[in-house]
Backbone as CSV, one residue per row, in Angstrom:
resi,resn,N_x,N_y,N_z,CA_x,CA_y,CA_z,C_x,C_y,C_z
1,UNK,0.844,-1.186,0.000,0.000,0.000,0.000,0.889,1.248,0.000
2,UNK,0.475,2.232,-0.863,1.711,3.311,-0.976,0.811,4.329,0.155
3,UNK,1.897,4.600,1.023,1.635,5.694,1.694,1.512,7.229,1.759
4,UNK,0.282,8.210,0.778,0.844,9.414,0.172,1.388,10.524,0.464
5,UNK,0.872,10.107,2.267,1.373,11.409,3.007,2.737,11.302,3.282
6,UNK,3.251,10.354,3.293,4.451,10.164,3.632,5.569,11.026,2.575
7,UNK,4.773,9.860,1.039,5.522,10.303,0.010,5.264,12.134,0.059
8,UNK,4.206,12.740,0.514,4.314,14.194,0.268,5.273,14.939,1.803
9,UNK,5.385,14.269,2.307,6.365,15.023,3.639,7.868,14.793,2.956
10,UNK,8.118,13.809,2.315,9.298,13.724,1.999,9.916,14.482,1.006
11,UNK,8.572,14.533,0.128,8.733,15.825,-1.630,9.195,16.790,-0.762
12,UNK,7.908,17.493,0.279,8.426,18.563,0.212,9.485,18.951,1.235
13,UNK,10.410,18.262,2.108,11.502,18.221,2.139,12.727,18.657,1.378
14,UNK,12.642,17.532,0.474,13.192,17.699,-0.928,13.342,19.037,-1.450
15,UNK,11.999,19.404,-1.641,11.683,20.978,-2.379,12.397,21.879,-1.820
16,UNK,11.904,22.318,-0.216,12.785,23.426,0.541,14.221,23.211,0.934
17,UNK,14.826,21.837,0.630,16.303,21.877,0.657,16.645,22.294,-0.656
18,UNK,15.910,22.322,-1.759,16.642,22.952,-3.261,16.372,24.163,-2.958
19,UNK,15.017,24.800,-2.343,14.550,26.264,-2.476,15.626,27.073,-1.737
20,UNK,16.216,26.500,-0.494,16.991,26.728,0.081,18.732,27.237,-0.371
21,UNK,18.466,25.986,-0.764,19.831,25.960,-1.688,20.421,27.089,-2.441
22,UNK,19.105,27.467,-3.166,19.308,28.281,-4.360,19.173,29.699,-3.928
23,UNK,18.525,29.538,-2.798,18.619,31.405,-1.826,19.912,31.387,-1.057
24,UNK,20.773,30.415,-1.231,22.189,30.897,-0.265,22.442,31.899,-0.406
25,UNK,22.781,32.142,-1.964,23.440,33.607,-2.166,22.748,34.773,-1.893
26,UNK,21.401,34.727,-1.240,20.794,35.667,-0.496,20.696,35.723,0.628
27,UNK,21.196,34.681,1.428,21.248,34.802,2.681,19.668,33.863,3.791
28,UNK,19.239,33.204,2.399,18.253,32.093,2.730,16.659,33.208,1.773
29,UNK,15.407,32.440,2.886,14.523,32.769,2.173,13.063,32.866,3.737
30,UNK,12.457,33.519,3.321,11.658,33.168,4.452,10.126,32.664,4.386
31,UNK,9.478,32.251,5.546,8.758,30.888,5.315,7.674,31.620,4.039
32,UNK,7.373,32.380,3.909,6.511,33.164,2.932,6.656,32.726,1.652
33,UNK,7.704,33.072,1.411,8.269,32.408,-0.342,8.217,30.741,-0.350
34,UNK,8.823,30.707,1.042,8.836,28.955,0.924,7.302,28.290,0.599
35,UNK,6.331,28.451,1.056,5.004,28.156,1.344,4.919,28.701,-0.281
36,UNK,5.087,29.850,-0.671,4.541,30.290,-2.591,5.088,28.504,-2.649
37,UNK,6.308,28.546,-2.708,7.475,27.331,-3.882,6.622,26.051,-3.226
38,UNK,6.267,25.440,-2.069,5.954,24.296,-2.168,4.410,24.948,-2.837
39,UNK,3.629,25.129,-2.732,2.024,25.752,-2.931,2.122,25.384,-4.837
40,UNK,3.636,25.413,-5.273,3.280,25.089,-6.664,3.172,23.904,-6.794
41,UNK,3.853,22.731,-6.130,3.842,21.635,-6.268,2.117,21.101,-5.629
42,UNK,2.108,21.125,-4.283,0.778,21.165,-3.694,-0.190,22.778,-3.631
43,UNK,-1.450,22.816,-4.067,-1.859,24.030,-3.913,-2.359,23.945,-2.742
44,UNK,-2.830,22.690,-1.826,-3.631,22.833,-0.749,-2.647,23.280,0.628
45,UNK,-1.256,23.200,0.324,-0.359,22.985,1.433,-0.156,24.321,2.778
46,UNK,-0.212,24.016,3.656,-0.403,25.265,4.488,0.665,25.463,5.203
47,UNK,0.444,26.922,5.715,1.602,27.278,6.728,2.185,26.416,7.390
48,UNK,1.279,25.571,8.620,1.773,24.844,9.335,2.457,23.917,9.071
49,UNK,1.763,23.200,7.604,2.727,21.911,7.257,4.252,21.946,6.869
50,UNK,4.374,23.579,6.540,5.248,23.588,6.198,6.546,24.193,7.417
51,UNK,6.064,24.842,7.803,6.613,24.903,9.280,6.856,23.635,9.926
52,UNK,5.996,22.400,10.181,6.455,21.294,10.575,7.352,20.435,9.503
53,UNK,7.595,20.549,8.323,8.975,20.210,7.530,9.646,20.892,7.471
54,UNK,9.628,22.412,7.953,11.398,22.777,8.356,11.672,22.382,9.503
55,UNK,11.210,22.403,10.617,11.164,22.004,11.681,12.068,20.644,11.564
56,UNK,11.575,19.514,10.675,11.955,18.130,10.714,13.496,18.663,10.860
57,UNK,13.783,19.431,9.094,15.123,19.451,8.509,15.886,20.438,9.653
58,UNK,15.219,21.181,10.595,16.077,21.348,11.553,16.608,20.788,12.648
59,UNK,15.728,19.761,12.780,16.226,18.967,13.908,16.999,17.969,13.337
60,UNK,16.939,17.714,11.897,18.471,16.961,11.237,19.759,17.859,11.002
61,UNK,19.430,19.303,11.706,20.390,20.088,11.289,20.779,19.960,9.727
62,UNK,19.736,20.437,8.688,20.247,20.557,7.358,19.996,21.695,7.364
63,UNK,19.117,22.729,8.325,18.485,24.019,7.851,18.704,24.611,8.975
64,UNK,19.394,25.877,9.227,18.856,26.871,10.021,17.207,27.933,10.504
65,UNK,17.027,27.978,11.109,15.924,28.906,11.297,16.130,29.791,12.480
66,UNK,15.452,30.904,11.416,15.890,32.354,12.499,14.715,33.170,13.118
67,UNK,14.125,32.651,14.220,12.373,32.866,14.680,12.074,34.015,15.353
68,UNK,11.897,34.922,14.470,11.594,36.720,14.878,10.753,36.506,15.822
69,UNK,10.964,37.637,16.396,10.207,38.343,17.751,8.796,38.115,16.916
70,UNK,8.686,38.737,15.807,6.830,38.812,15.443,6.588,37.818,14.643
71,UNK,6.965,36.822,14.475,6.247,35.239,14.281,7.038,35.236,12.737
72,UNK,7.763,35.564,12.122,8.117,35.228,11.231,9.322,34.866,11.338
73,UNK,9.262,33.408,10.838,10.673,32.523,10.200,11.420,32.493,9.295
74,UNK,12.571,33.255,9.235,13.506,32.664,8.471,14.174,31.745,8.133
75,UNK,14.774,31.171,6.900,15.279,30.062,7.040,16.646,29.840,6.047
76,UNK,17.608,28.793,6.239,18.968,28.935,5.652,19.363,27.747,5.351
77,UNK,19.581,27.354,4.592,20.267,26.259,4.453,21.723,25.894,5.146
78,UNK,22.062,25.112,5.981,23.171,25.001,6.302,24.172,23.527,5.527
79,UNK,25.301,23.207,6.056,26.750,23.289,5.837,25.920,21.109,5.251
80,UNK,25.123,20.806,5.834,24.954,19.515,5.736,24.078,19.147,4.728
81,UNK,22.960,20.341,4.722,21.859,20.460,3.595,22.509,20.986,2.492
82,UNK,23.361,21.501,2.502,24.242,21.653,1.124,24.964,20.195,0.513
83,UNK,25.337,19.635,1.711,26.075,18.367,1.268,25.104,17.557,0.684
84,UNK,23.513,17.512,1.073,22.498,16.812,0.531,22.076,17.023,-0.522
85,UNK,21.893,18.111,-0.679,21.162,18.675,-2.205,22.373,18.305,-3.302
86,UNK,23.950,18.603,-2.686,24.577,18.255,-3.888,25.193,16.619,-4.038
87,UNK,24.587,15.951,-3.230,24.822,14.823,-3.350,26.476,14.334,-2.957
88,UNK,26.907,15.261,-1.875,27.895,14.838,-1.328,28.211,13.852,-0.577
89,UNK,26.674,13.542,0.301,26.687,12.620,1.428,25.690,12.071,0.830
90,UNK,25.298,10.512,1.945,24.337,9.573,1.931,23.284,10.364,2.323
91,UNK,21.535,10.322,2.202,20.708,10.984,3.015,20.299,9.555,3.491
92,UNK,19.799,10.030,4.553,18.595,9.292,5.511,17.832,9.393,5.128
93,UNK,16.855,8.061,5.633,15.439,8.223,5.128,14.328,9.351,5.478
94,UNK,13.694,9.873,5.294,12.417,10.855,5.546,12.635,12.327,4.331
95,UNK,13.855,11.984,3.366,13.434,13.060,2.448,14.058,11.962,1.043
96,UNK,12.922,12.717,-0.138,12.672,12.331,-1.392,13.413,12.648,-2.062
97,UNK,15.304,12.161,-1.758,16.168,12.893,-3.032,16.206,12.018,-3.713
98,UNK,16.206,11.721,-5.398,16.465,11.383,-6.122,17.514,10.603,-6.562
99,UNK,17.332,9.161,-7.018,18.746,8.451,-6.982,19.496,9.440,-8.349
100,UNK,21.001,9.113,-7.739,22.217,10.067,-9.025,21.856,9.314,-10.107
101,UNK,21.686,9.636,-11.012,21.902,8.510,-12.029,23.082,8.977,-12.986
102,UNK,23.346,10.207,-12.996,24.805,10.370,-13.732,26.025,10.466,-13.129
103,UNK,26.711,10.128,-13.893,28.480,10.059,-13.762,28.550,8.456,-13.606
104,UNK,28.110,7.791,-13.866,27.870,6.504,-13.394,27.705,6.037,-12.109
105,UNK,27.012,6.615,-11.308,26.325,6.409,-9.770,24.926,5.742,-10.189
């Protein structure tokens, strides 16, 4: 039996470690934009859910978060979630990266 919620906690994992990724050179992104970028993949997806998948990736330490005085989260990719997205390291199970299939991996 395929499990869908699962498979969708793990996408969007996935998603905000690339969204992440790609705002380094800005200094990250905050949960606002993040919620637009997953909202394309899922339209139903809400604040909270997504707050509880950075949450995950912070307690794997792949992501920083920076939790303002007035309720807004920032967020950063850090030093390990870089190693993930570029396929430096092994991931653990609970996010949806993609097997390498080039270079011959």
């Amino acid at each position: 039996m395929i499990d869908t919620a699962r498979m969708r906690r793990e996408f969007i994992r996935w998603i905000l470690l690339l969204a992440l990724n790609n705002a380094r050179a800005s200094g990250g992104a905050s949960e606002h934009l993040l919620l637009q970028i997953i909202q394309g993949e899922y339209i139903d997806a809400t604040a909270m859910e997504l707050r509880a998948e950075l949450a995950y990736l912070e307690v794997r330490e792949l992501i920083d978060i920076d939790r303002r005085p007035d309720g807004r989260w920032l967020c950063d990719i850090g030093r390990f979630g870089i190693d993930v997205v570029e396929y430096s390291v092994e991931v653990d199970p609970g996010i949806a990266r993609p097997k390498k299939y080039w270079q011959g991996s």
